[in-house]
N, C-alpha and C positions, 0 to 999 in steps of 0.2 A: 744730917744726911748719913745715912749708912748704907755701905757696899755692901752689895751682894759678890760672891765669893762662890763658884764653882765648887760642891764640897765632894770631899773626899768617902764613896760609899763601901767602899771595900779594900784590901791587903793589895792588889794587883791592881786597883786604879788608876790611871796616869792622866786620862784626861776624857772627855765628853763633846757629845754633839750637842747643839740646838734644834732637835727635830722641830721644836713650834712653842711660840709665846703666846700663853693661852692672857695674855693682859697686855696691855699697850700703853706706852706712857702717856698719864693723866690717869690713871685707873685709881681707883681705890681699892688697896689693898689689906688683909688681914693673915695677921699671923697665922700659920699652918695652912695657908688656903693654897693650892697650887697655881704658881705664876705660870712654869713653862715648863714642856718634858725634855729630859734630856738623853742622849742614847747614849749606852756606853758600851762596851764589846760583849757584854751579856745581856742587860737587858733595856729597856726604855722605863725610863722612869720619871714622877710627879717631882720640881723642883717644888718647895713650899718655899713660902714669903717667910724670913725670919724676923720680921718686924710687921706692923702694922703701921701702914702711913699711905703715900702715895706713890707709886712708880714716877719717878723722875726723869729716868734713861735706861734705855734698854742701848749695851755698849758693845755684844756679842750678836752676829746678825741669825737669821737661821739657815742650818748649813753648816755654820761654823765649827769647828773641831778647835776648843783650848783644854789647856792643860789644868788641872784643879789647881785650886789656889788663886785660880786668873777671877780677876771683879769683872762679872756678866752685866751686873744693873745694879741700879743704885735707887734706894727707897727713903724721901723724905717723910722721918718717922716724928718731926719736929724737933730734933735733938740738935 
């Protein structure tokens, strides 16, 4: 199983929305493919999948405002 991890895309970062989960747990996922976007105070941006596997759980709702670093979803990559 491997976390997904709100990442960090710039020097003034602190933390992100979930505008919208463009996958749903049970999905099939591939690495670089865009799971969900996410809004930050500049601009709205593609989360990509960093593993290939299956979405497991989706643990940040939409809507939600956390901080980078916080585990959004979790993708069993069979590991």
């Amino acid at each position: 199983m491997y976390d997904v991890e709100l990442p960090k895309w710039g020097m003034t970062m602190q933390d992100g929305t979930i505008s919208r989960w463009l996958k749903k747990p049970g999905d099939r996922v591939v690495e670089g493919e865009p799971i969900a976007i996410v809004e930050t105070e500049k601009v709205d941006t593609d989360l990509e999948a960093p593993r290939s596997g299956v979405l497991k759980a989706v643990l940040v709702q939409e809507g939600q405002t956390v901080e980078v670093g916080t585990v959004i979803a979790r993708i069993d990559d069979g590991s």
